[in-house]
C-alpha positions as CSV (number, residue, x, y, z in Angstrom):
1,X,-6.1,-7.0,1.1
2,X,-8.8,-10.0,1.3
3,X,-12.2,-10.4,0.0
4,X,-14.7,-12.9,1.0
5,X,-16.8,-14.4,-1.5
6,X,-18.1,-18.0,-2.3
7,X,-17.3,-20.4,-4.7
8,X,-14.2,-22.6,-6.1
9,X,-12.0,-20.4,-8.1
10,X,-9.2,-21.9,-10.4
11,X,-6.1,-21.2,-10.0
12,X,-4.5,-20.6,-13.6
13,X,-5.6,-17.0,-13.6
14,X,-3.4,-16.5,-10.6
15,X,-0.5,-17.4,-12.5
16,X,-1.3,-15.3,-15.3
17,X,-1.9,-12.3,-13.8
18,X,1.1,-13.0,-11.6
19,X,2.9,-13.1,-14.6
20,X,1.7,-9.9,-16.1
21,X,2.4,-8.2,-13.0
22,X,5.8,-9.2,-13.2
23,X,6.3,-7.4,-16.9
24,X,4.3,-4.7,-15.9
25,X,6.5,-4.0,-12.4
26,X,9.9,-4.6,-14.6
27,X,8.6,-2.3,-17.0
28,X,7.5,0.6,-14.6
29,X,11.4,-0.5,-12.9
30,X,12.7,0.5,-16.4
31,X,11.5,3.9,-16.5
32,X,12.3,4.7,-12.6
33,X,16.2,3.2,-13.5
34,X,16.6,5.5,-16.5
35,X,15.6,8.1,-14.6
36,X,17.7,7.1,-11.3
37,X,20.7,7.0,-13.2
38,X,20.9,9.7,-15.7
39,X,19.9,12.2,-12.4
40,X,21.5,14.5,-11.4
41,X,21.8,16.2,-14.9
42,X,23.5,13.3,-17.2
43,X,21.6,12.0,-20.3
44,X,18.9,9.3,-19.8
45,X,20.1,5.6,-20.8
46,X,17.7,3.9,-23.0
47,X,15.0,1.5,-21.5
48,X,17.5,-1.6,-22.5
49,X,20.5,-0.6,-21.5
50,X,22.1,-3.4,-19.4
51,X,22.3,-0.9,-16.5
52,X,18.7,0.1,-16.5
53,X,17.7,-3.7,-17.3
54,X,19.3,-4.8,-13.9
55,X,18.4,-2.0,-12.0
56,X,14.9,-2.1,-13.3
57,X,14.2,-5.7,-12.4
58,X,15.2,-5.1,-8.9
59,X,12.7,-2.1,-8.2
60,X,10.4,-4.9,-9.7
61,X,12.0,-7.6,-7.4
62,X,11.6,-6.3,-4.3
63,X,7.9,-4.6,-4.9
64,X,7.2,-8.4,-5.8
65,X,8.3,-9.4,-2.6
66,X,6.9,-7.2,-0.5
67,X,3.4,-8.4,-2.0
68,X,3.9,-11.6,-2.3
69,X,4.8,-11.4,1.6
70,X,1.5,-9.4,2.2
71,X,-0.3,-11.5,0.6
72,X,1.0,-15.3,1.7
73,X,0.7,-13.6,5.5
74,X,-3.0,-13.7,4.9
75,X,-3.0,-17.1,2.8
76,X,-1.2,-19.3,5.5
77,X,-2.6,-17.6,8.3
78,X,-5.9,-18.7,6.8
79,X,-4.6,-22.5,5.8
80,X,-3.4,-22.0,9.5
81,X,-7.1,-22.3,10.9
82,X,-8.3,-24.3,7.9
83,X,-10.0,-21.2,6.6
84,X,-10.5,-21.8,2.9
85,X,-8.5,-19.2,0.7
86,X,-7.3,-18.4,-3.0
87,X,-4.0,-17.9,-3.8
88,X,-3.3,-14.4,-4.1
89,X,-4.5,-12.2,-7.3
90,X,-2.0,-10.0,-8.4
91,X,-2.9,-7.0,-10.2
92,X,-0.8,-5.6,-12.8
93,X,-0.9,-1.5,-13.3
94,X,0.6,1.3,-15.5
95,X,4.0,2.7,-15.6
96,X,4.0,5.2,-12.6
97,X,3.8,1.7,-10.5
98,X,4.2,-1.6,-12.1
99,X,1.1,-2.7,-10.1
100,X,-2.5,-2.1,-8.3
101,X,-1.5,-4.5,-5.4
102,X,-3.3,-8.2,-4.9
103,X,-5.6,-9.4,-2.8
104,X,-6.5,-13.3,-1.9
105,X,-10.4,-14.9,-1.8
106,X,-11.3,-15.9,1.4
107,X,-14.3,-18.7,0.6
108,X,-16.1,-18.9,3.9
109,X,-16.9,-17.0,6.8
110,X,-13.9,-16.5,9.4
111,X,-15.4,-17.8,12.4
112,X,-13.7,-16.8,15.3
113,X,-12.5,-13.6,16.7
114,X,-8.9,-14.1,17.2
115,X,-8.8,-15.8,13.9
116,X,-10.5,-12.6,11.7
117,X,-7.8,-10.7,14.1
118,X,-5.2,-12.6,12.6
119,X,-5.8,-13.0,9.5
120,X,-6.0,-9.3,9.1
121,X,-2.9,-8.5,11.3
122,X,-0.3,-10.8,9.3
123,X,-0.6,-9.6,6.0
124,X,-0.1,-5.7,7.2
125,X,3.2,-7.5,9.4
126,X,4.2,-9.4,6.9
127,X,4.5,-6.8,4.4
128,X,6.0,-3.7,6.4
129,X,8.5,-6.2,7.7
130,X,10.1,-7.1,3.9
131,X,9.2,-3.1,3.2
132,X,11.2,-1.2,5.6
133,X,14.6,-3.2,4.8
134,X,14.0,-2.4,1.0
135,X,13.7,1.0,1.6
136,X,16.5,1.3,3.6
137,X,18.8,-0.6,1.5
138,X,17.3,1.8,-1.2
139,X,18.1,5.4,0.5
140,X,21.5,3.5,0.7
141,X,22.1,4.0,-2.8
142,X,19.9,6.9,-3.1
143,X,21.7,10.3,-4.2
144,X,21.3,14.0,-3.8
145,X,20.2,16.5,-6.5
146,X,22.4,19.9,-5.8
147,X,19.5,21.6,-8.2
148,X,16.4,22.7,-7.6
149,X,13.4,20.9,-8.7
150,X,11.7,21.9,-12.1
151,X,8.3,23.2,-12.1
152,X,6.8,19.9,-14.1
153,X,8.7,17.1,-11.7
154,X,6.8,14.6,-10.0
155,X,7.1,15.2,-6.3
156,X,6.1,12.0,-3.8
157,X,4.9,12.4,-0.4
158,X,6.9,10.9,2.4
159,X,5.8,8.9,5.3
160,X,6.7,9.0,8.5
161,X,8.9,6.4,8.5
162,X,10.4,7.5,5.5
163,X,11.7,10.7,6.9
164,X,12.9,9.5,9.9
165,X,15.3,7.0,7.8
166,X,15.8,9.3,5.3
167,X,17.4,11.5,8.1
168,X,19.5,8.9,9.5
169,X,21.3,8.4,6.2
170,X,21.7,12.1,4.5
171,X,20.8,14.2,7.7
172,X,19.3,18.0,6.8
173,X,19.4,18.5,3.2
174,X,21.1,21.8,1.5
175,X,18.4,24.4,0.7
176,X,17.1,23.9,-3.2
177,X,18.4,20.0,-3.1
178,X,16.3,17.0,-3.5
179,X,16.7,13.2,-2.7
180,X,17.2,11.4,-5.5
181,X,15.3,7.8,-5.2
182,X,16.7,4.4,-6.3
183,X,14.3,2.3,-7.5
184,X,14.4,-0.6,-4.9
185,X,13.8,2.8,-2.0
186,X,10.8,3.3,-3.9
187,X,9.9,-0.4,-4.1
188,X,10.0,0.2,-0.5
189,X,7.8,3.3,-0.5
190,X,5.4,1.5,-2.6
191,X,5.4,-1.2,0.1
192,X,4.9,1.2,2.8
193,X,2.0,2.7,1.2
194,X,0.0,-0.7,0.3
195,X,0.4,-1.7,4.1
196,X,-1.2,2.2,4.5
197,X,-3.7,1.8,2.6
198,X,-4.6,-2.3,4.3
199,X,-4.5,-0.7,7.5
200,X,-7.1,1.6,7.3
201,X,-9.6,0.5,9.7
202,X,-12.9,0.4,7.7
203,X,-15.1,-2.0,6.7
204,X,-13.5,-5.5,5.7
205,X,-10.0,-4.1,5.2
206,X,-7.5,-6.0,6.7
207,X,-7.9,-2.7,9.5
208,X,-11.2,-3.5,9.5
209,X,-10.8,-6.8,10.7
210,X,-8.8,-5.6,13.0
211,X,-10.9,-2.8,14.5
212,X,-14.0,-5.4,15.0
213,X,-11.4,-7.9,16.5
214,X,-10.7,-5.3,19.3
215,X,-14.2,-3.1,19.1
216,X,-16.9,-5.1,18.6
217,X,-19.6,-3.5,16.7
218,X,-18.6,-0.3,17.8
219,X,-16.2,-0.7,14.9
220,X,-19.0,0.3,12.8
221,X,-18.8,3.9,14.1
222,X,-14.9,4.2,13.5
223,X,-15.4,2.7,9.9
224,X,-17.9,6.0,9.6
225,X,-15.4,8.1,10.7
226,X,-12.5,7.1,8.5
227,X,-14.9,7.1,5.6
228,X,-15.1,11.1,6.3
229,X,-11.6,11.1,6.8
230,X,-10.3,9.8,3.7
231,X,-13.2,12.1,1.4
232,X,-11.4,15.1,3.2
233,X,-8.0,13.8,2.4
234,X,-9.5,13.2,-0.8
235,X,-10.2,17.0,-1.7
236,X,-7.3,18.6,0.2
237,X,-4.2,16.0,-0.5
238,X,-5.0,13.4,-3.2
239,X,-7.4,11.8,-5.0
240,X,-6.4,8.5,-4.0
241,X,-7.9,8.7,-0.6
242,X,-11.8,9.9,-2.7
243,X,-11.2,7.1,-4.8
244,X,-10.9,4.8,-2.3
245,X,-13.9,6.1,-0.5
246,X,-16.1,5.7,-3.2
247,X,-15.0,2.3,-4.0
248,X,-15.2,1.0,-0.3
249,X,-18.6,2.5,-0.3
250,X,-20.2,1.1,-3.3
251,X,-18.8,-2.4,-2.2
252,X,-20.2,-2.1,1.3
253,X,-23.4,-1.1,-0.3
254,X,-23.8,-3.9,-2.9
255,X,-22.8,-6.4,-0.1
256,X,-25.3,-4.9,2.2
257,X,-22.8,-4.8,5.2
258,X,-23.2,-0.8,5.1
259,X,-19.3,-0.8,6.7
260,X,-20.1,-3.5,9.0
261,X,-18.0,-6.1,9.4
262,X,-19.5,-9.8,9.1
263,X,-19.8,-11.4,12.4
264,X,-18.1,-13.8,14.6
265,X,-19.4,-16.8,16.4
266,X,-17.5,-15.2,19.6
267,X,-17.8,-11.8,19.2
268,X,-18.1,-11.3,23.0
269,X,-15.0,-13.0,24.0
270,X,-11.6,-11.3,25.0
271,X,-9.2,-10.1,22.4
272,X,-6.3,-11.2,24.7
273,X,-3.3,-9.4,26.2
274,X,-1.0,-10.3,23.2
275,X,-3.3,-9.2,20.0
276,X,-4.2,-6.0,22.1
277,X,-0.8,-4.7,22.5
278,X,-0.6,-5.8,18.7
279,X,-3.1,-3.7,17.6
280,X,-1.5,-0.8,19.3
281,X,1.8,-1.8,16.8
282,X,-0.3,-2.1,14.4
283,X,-1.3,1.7,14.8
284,X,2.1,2.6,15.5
285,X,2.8,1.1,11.6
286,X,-0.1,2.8,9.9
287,X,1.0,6.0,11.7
288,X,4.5,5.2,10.1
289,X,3.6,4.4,6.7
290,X,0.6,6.5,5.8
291,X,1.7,9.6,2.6
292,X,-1.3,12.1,3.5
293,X,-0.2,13.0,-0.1
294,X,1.4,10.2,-2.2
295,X,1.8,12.6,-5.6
296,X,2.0,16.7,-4.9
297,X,-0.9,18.7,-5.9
298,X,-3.0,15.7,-7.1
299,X,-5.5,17.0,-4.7
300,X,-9.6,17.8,-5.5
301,X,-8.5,21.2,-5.2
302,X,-5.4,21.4,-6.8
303,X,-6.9,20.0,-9.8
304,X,-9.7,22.1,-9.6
305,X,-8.2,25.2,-9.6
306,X,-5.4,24.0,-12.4
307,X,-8.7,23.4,-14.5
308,X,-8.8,25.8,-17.4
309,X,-10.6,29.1,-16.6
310,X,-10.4,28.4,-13.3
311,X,-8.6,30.9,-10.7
312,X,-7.2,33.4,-13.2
């Protein structure tokens, strides 16, 4: 992700909250490794076990990774065209994740279109590249619950992506089984549903810079479009998707773009052959990554009707 406002910024609260995100990530690792390891039915290690110590940093390891890689894809693209650029901001989170994601500052406008294309294209690349080995190397040591689910367990969406590879390793489940997920798989899935979530194409996401690179203004309308989209997804599949809607709304409003994207000095001038057909792979990899439902019956809906009183 990228923002764009003005002003020097220092860098010692990049370090900090790089810092912070580090513990948090480990920390989050911690409870995904007890949990990995005492499934299918053993007893759960404690949080400092040596097992769940190691195990835990490397969930934290490779989510780290897959940011950082995100995040330095926009940074040295921008030092690339002498665009000037924070170093990322890393956001730490609570347990269920370890982190919020980062984004980097850009200072001043992006003044070309090939450039905004770019700089919104190789952070997206960048990250689902380091993301899909982690995930794979992760189903590797992933394991299969003989029992059914109980009615209180956390249950993730998949992606695309993920159940095409998740096929290739374990093939058609037994009926009443579930996959059991190492921690560095679901660094992976993690990473898989930050590029998601950058790809969007709306406002000045990195999708957004990528859908005026290739439409112009007309980029305006589909930025419309997926705001709709994502308030529906919002109410029927998880509150993640409303969330973000609000929040991308209330910044395009403050900044007075109203989901346009800040123009180029060349907005007229061919995208190119090479960055067209990228675009297209960059669909391809949002089609790939996106969960419609990242937590189960987290949707407006669901949590509506669960509300006391309600539907009984």
């Amino acid at each position: 992700m990228n923002d764009t406002p003005s002003g020097h910024a220092p860098t010692w609260p990049n370090a900090l909250l790089f810092g912070l995100t580090v513990l948090t990530a480990w920390f989050a690792g911690l409870i995904f490794a007890s949990s990995f390891l005492a499934a299918p039915s053993g007893p759960a290690p404690g949080l400092f076990d040596a097992r769940v110590v190691g195990t835990g940093f490397l969930y934290a390891l490779a989510l780290l990774v897959i940011l950082v890689g995100h995040e330095l894809g926009h940074y040295l693209t921008c030092r690339r065209y002498g665009v000037p650029a924070t170093l990322p901001y890393f956001i730490p989170g609570p347990p269920f994740l370890g982190t919020f994601g980062a984004f980097i500052r850009i200072k001043a406008p992006v003044p070309f279109k090939r450039q905004i294309f770019d700089v919104g294209a190789n952070g997206p690349l960048a990250g689902f590249v380091l993301a899909v080995p982690a995930l794979a190397a992760g189903l590797a040591c992933s394991k299969v619950g003989l029992e059914p689910l109980t009615p209180d367990a956390i249950v993730f969406g998949e992606p695309l992506l993920f159940r095409l590879l998740a096929g290739l390793f374990f093939g058609g489940l037994p009926e009443g089984a579930s996959l059991i997920l190492h921690p560095v798989g679901f660094a992976g899935w993690v990473g898989l549903l930050v590029t998601a979530l950058n790809l969007i194409p709306i406002g000045q996401l990195d999708g957004g810079h990528v859908a005026y690179a290739l439409l112009g203004r007309r980029a305006r309308l589909l930025s419309y479009a997926m705001a709709a989209f994502l308030v529906v997804m919002g109410v029927f599949f998880h509150l993640t998707w409303l969330i973000l809607a609000i929040f991308i709304l209330v910044f395009e409003l403050r900044s007075k773009m109203r989901l346009r994207h800040p123009p180029v000095l060349d907005e007229g001038a061919p995208l190119g052959l090479k960055r067209t057909v990228l675009a297209v792979v960059l669909a391809v990899i949002f089609a790939l990554s996106f969960v419609p439902d990242p937590v189960r019956g987290v949707g407006l809906l669901d949590l509506i009707k669960g509300a006391p009183g309600v539907g009984r």
